[in-house]
N, C-alpha and C positions, 0 to 999 in steps of 0.2 A: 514099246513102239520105237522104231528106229526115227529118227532127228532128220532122217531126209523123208520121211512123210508126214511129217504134222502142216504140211503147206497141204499138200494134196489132201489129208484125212480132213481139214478144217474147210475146206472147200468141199468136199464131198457130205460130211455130216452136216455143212450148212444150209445147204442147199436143197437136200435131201427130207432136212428135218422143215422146213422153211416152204416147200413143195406139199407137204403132207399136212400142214397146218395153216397153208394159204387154201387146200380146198377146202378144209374144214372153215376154215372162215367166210369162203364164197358157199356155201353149203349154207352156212347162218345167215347171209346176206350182210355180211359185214366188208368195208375194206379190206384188200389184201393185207396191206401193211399190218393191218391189226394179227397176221399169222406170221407174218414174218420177225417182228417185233418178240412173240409170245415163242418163236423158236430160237432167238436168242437168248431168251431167258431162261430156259431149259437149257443149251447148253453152255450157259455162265458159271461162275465159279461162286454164284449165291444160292443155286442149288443142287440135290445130291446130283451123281452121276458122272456120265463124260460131262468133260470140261475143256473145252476148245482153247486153243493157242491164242492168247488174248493178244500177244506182240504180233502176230500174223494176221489176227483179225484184225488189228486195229491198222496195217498196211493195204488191207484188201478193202477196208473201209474207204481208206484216203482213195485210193480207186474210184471207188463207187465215188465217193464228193466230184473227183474231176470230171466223170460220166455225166452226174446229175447236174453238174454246174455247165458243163456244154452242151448239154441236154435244154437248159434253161435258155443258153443266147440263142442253141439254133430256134426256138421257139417266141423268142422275141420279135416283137415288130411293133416299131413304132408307131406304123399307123395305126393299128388298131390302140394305141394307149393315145395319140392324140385326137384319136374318134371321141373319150370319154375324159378327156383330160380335165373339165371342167371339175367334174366329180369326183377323177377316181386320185386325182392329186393332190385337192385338200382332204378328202374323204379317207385315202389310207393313212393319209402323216397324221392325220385329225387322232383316227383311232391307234394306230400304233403309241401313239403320247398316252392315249388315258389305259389303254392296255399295263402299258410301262412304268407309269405312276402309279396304278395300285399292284402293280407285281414288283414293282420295287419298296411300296409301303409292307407288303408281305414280307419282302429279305430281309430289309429293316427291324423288322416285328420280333424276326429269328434271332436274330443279331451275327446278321450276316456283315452287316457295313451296306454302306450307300451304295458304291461298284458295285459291288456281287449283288446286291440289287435291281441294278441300272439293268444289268446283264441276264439276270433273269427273266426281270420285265420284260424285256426284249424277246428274249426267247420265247416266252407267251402270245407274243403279239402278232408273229404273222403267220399265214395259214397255210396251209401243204397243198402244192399244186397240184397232186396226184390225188389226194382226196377232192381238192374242189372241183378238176377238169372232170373225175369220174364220179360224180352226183350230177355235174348240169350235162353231161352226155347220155347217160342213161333216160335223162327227162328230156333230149331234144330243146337247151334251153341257151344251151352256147353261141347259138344266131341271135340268140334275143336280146332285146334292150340289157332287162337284168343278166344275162349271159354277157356281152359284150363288158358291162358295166365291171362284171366280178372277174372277169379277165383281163381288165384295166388296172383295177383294183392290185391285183394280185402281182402284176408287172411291176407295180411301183412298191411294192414290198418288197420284193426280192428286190430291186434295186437298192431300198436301204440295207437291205442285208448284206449285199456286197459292198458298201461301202462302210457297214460296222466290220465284217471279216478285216478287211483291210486296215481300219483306223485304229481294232482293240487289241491288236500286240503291242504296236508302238506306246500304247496308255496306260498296260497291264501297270507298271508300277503306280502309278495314279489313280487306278482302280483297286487297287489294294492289293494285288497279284505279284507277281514272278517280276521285277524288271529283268528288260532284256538289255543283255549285255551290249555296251555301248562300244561303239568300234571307233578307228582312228576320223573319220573323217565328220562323224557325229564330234566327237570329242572337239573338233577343230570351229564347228560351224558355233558348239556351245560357248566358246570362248567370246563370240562377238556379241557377248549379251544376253542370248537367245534362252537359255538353261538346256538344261538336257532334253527335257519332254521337249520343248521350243524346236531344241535343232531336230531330235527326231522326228518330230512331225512333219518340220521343212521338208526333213531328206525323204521321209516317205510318200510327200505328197510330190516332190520332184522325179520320184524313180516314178512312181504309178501315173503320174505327166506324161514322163517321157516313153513308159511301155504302152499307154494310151497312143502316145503320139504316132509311135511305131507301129503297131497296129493296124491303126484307122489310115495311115497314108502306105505303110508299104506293105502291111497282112493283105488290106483289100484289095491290094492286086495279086501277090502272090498268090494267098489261098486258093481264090476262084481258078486263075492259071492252073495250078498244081492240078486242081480236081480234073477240069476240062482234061488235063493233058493225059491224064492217067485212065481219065473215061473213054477217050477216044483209040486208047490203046485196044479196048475190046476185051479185055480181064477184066471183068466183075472181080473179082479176087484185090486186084493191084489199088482198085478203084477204094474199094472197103481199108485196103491198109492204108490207103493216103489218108484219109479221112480220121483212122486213129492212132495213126502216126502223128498229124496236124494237133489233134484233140491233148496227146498226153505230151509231145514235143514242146507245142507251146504252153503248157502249162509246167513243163520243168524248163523250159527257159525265162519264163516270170520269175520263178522262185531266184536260181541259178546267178541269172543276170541282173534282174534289175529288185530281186529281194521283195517280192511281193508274191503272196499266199499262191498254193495251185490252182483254189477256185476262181482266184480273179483272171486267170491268163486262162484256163480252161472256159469262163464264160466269154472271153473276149472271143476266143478262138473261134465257139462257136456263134457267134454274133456275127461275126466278119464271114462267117462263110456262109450264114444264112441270105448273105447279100446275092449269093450264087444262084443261079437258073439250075443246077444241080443240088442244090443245097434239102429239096424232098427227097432225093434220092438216098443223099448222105445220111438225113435222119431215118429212115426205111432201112438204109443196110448196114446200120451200127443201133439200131434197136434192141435187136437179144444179145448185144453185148451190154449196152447200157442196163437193161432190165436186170442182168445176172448179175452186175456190179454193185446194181442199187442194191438189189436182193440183200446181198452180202453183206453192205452198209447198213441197212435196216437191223439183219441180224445183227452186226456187231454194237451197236447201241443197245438192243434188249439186251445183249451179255455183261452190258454195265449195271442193268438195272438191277438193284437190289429190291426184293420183296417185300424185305422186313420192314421194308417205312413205310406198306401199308398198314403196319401198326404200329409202329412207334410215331409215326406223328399222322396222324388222320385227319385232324383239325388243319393241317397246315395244307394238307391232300387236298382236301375239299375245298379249300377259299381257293388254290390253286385251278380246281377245276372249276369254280366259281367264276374264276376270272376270264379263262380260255372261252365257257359257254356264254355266260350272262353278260358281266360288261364288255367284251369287245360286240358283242350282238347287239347290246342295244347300243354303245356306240356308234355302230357302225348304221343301225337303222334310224336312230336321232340323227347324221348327218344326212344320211338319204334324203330323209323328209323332209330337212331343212334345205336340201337342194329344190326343192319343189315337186320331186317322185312321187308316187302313188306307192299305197299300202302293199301292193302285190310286189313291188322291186324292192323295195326296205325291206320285207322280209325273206324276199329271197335269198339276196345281198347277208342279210344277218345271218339265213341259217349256212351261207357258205364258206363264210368265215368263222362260225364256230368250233374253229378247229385247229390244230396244230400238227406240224409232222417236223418234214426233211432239213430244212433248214433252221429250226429249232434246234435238233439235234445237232447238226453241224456247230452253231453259234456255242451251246452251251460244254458242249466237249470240249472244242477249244477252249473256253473261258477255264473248264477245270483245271485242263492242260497246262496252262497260266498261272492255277492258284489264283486266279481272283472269286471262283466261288467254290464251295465245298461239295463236298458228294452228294450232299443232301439235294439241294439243288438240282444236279443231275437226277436223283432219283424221281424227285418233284414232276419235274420236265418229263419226264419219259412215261410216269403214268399219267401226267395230265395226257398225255398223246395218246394214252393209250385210252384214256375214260373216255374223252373228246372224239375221238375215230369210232370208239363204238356207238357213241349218242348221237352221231352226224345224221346215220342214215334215220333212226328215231322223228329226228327235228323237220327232217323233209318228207316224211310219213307224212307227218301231221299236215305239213303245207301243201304235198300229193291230196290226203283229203279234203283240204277247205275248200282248194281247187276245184276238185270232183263238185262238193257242195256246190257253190259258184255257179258251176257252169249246168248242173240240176236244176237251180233256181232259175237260170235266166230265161229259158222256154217258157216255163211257167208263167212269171212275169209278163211275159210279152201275150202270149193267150190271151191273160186275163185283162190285160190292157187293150 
């Protein structure tokens, strides 16, 4: 194979492979993800066969992260998270902690160390907005209290997630991982006392200040400007490349400039244009760009997965998926309740978060990338997603028929009354 096609052959066999094993997944009534995930592992380098370009995949991945992370702001809105703010803001931090706590008691167990702990826990704990938006859309449930509720919920996860992306480079050595190299004006700030981690954390909470600040006062007028001006030129075309010109632009000018990650300027990006009266449009026609991107990112994580720790450690597998299904569900349905909800939102709420996906992957990648946690980990993480994606649709079977029962019985009842 010639070296100027492993870009194009790795995009084509991914895609290709990734297509053929998402309909066999929609065929089983499983999430997609669950085929895309299972064609990265096929053509990873843990088994026979072709073996995809892991340095290309893993650039076409980082793609995919910037898509999925602007993907995420254009779909933000505040007001529906302060519609349910009561709940969905003690209720996610509530459960992300005891998530966290016993998946960090699992790292621990391994003898991972505390960090690569903290980091796994983490990566366990929040749920994939592509599995949860597509189980309460299929049921008609996303207008609903419990729909409103678990998309509240979900907002403020992915909020901490972007604020762990950003805080655990600067930590890595404290977590037990890779430090990163300390430059001149760290070096200056450590001198006043501060120590190293001190000053870096200043300087990274100053740049990601100041790229906020930049943003919120001069993205929120430019962006929208830029769209409008491009819209009304009357190319559909021009309109579509403002839009992910903006998307990867500002997300290599976070990195670039002010030294913070490309998910965070990719979610700002699209945050700030979701402000726009055009901003439907924009998610509408960077869609099957997003989706091909994600694709490829999903593949490229199954190409990490190794198989073999489904039998060398199966004990560590299953408390793993123990945690993803059990405790964060009944966490998350013990807070419910304790809010004053009924039986039927607790469990909805529980069985929507029994789950993990996109941002899991993201988190724990990086983390390996790092060296603060081991492969093991990574491999932990990617079949927990994968056991949890498959028992998703299972857990809401079950709640589809109590349902059904429920609403058999209440005719009845009333007849006889």
């Amino acid at each position: 194979m010639h070296h100027e096609t492993y870009l194009i052959t790795t995009i084509a066999v991914g895609l290709a492979l990734a297509c053929i094993l998402g309909v066999v997944a929609h065929r089983l009534r499983l999430p997609l993800i669950a085929g895309y995930l299972a064609a990265g592992v096929v053509i990873g380098p843990f088994t026979p066969g072709y073996v995809a370009d892991q340095e290309i995949a893993s650039q076409l991945a980082e793609m995919g992260v910037i898509l999925l992370m602007f993907g995420v702001g254009l779909h933000f809105s505040m007001k529906d998270l302060l519609a349910v703010r009561r709940i969905a803001i003690p209720g996610a931090i509530g459960q992300i902690a005891v998530a966290t706590a016993f998946g960090a008691a699992l790292g621990v167990a391994l003898g991972w160390g505390i960090g690569a702990g903290l980091i796994f826990g983490l990566s366990l704990s929040v749920a994939s907005t592509v599995v949860l938006l597509r189980a309460l859309q299929d049921r008609d449930l996303v207008a609903s209290e419990q729909g409103k509720i678990a998309v509240g919920w979900l907002i403020v996860e992915d909020l901490v997630m972007v604020v762990a992306l950003v805080m655990i480079p600067p930590l890595a050595g404290l977590l037990g991982g890779q430090s990163q190299p300390v430059d001149a004006s760290t070096a200056e700030v450590a001198r006043l006392g501060l120590g190293t981690v001190g000053a870096t954390l200043l300087l990274t909470a100053v740049k990601v200040t100041a790229f906020v600040a930049v943003m919120l006062i001069g993205g929120a007028r430019v962006v929208p400007w830029l769209l409008h001006y491009t819209a009304h030129t009357g190319q559909r075309e021009l309109f579509r490349l403002s839009v992910l010109s903006i998307a990867l632009g500002v997300a290599f000018a976070a990195s670039a400039i002010f030294g913070v990650s490309f998910a965070l300027g990719a979610f700002f990006a699209g945050m700030v244009m979701s402000r726009s009266t055009l901003s439907a449009q924009a998610m509408k026609d960077t869609l099957p760009f997003r989706d091909a991107f994600a694709v490829l990112f999903f593949v490229s994580v199954g190409m990490l997965f190794n198989p073999s720790a489904l039998i060398e450690a199966p004990v560590a597998l299953a408390v793993t998926v123990l945690v993803i299904i059990a405790v964060k569900s009944v966490a998350a349905y013990g807070i419910v309740r304790a809010f004053g909800y009924d039986k039927e939102v607790g469990l909805t709420i529980a069985a929507s978060l029994a789950q993990i996906g996109e941002f899991s992957f993201i988190l724990i990648v990086m983390a390996e990338g790092l060296d603060i946690v081991p492969p093991e980990a990574r491999d932990l993480v990617v079949a927990g997603a994968l056991a949890s994606i498959l028992f998703n649709p299972v857990l809401f079977g079950a709640l589809d028929r109590r349902r059904s029962r429920k609403q058999a019985a209440a005719p009845a009842e009333t007849a006889s009354g």
